[in-house]
C-alpha positions in Angstrom: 0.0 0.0 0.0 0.8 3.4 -0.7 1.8 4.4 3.0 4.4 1.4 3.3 6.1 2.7 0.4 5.9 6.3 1.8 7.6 5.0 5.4 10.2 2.5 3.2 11.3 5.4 1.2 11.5 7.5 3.8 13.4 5.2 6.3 15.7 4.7 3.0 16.1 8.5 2.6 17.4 9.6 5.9 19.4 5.8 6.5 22.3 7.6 7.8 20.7 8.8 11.1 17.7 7.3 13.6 14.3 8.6 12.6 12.4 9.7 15.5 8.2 8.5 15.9 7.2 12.0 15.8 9.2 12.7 12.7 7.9 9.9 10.8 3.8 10.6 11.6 4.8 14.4 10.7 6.4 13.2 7.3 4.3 10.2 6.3 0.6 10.6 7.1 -0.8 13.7 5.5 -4.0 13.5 7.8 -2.3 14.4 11.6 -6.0 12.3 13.3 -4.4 9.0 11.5 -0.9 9.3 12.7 -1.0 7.5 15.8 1.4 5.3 17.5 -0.6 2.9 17.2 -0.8 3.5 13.5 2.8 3.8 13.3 3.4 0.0 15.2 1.1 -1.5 13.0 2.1 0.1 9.8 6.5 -0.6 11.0 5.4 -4.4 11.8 3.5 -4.9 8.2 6.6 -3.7 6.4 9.2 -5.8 8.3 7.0 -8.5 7.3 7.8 -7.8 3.7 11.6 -6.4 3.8 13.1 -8.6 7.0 12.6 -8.0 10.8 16.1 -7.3 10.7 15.8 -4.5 8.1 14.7 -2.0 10.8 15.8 -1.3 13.5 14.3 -0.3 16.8 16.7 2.6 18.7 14.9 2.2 22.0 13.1 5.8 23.3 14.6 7.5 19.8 13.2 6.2 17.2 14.1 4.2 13.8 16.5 3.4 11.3 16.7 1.1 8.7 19.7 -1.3 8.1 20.7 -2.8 4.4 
C-alpha cells in the first residue's frame, strides 16, 4: 500500500541517522487524526513483514532506522 512505500522510502532516505516517531507521523501521514502510534506500530510491523525484521531497526526511546 501506498503508505508502506511512503515510510520504506523514507526510512531509506534519511538511512544515515535514527528517525524519530514524531518525525515519521509528521512526514508520512498527510491527515495528523491518522498518525498515531498505534498506527505507526502496525504500519512498522507490516513492512518488516515484507523487507526482513532485521531491516529496521528499533533505537529504544529514539526512534528508527533502517539497516541494508
Amino acid at each position: 500500500n501506498l503508505i508502506s512505500l511512503q515510510l520504506l522510502e523514507y526510512l531509506i532516505k534519511f538511512n544515515n541517522r535514527v528517525v524519530s516517531h514524531d518525525e515519521l507521523k509528521l512526514n508520512i501521514w498527510e491527515d495528523s487524526f491518522e498518525a498515531t502510534d498505534s498506527a505507526l506500530k502496525n504500519l512498522l510491523n507490516k513492512l518488516r513483514k515484507k523487507v526482513g525484521k532485521e531491516s529496521i531497526l528499533n533505537i529504544s526511546g529514539v526512534g528508527f532506522r533502517i539497516q541494508f
